[in-house]
DRENPA-3360 file (N, C-alpha, C; in nm, 2 decimals, always signed):
BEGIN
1 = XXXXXXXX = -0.68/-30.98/-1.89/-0.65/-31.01/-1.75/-0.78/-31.04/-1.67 ~ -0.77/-31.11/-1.58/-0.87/-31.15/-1.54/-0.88/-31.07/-1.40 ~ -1.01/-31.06/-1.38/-1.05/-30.98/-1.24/-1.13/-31.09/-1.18 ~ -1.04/-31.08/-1.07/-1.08/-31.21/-0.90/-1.19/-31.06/-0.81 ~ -1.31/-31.07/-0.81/-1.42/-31.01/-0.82/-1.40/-31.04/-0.65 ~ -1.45/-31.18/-0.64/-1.42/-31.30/-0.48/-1.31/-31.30/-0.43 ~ -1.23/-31.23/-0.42/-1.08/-31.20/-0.41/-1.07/-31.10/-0.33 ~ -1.05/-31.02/-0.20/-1.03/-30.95/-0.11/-0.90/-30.95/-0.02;
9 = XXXXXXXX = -0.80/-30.83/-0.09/-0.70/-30.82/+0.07/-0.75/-30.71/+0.15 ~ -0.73/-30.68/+0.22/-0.72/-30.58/+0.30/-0.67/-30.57/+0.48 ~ -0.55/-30.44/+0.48/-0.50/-30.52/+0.61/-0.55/-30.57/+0.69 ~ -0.65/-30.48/+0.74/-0.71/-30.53/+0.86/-0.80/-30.66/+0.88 ~ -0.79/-30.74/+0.80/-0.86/-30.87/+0.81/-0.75/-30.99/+0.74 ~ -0.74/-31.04/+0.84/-0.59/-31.16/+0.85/-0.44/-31.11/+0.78 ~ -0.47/-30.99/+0.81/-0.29/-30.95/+0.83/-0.31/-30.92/+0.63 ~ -0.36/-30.93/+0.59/-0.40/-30.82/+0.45/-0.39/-30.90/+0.34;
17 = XXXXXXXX = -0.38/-31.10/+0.36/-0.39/-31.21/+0.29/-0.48/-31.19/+0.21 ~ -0.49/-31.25/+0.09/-0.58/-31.26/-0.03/-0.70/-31.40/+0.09 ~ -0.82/-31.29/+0.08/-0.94/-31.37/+0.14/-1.07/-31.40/+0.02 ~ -1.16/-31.51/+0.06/-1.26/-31.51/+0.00/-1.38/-31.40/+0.07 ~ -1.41/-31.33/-0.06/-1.53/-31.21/-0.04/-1.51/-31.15/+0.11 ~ -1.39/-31.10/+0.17/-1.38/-31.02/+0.27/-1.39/-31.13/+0.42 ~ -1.42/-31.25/+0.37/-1.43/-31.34/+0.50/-1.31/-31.39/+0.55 ~ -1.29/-31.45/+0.63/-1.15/-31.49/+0.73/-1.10/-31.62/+0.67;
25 = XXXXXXXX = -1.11/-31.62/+0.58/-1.14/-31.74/+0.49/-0.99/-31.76/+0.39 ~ -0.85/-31.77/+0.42/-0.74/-31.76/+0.29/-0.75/-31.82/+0.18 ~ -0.70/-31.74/+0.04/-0.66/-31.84/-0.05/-0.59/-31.96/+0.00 ~ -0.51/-31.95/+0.09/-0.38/-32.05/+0.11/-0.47/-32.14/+0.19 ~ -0.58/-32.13/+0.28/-0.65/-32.23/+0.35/-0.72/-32.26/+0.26 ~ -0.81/-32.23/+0.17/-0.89/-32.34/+0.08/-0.74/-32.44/+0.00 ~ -0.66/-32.37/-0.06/-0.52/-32.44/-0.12/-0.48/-32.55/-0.05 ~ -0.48/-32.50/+0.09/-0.41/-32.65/+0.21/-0.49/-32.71/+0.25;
33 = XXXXXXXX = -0.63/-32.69/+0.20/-0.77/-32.79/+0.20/-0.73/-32.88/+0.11 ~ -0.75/-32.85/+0.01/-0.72/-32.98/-0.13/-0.60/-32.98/-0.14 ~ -0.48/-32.97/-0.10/-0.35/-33.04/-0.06/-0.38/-33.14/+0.02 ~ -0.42/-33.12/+0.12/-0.47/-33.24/+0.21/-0.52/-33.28/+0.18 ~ -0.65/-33.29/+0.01/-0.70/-33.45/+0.01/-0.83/-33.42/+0.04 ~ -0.90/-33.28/+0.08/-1.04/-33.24/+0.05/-1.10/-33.20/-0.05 ~ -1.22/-33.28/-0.02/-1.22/-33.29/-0.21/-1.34/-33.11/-0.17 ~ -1.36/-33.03/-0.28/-1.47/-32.92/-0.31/-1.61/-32.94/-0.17;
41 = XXXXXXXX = -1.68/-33.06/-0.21/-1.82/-33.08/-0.14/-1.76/-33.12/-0.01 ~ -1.68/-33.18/+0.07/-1.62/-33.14/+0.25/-1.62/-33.02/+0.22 ~ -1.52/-32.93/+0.16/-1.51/-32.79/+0.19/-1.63/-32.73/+0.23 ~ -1.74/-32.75/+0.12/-1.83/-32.64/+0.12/-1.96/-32.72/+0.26 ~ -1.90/-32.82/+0.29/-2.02/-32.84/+0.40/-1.94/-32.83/+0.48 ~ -1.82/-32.83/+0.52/-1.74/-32.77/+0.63/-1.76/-32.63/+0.67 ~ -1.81/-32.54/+0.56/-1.80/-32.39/+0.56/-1.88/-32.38/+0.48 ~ -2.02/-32.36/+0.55/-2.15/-32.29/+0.43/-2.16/-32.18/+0.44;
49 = XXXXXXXX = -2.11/-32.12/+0.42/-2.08/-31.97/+0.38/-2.02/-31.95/+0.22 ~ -1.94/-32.06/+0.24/-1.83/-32.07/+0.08/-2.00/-32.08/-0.03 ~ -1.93/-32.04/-0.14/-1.97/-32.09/-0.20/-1.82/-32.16/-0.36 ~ -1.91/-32.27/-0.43/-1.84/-32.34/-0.49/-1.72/-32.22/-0.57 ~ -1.79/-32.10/-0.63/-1.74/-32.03/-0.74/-1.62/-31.99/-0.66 ~ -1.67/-31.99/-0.51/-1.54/-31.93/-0.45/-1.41/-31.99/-0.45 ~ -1.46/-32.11/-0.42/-1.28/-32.21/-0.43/-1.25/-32.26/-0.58 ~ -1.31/-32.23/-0.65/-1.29/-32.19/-0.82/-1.21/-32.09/-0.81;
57 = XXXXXXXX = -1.26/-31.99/-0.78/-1.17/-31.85/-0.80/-1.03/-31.84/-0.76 ~ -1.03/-31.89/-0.63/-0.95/-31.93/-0.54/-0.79/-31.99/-0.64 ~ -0.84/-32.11/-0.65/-0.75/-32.16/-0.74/-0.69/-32.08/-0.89 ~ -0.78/-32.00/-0.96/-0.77/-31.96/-1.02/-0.67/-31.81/-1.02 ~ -0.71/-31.78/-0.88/-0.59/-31.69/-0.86/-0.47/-31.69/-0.79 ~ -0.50/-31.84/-0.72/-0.33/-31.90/-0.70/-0.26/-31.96/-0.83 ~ -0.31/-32.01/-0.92/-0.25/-31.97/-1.05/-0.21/-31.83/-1.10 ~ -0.25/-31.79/-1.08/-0.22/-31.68/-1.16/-0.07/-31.62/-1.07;
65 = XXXXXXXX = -0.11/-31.63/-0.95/-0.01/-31.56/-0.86/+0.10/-31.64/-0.93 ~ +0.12/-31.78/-0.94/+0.26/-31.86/-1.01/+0.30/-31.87/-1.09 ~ +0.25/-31.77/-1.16/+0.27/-31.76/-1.32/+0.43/-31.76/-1.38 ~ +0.45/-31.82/-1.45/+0.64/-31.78/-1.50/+0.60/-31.66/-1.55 ~ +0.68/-31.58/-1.49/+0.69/-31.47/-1.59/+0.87/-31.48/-1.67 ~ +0.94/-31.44/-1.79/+1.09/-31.41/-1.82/+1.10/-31.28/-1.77 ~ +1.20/-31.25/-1.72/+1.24/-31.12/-1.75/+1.41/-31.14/-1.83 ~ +1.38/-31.01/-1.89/+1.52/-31.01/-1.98/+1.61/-30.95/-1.82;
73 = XXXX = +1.76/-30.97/-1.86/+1.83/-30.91/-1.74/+1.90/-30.86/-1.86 ~ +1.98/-30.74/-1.82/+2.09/-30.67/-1.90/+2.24/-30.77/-1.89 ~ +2.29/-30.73/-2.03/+2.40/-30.78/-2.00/+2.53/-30.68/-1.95 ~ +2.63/-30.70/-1.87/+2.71/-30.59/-1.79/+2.81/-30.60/-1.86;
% end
């Protein structure tokens, strides 16, 4: 399993959303960056603070978040 190291919830910084390295920064906002059509290099000159590994990670653990899982259900 992998450990998102760049990966930070905690309540008290945007309501307890998965952030980059504790910054005000969401998974879901870099996500609705490149939905919209931003490519990596806008991102990171939009926000030099980011760094590249971070919207790597990013993605990497909004995968993971979508993962199929099966579950068996009982039968009644």
């Amino acid at each position: 399993m992998e450990h998102f190291e760049r990966i930070t919830r905690h309540p008290g910084v945007m309501g307890g959303k998965a952030c980059i390295r504790g910054l005000r920064v969401t998974v879901s906002m870099i996500l609705g960056l490149l939905a919209a059509g931003h490519n990596m290099e806008t991102i990171l000159a939009d926000y030099p603070y980011l760094e590249r590994e971070d919207i790597m990670q990013a993605l990497r653990y909004a995968a993971r978040q979508t993962e199929e899982r099966e579950l068996i259900l009982a039968i009644a």
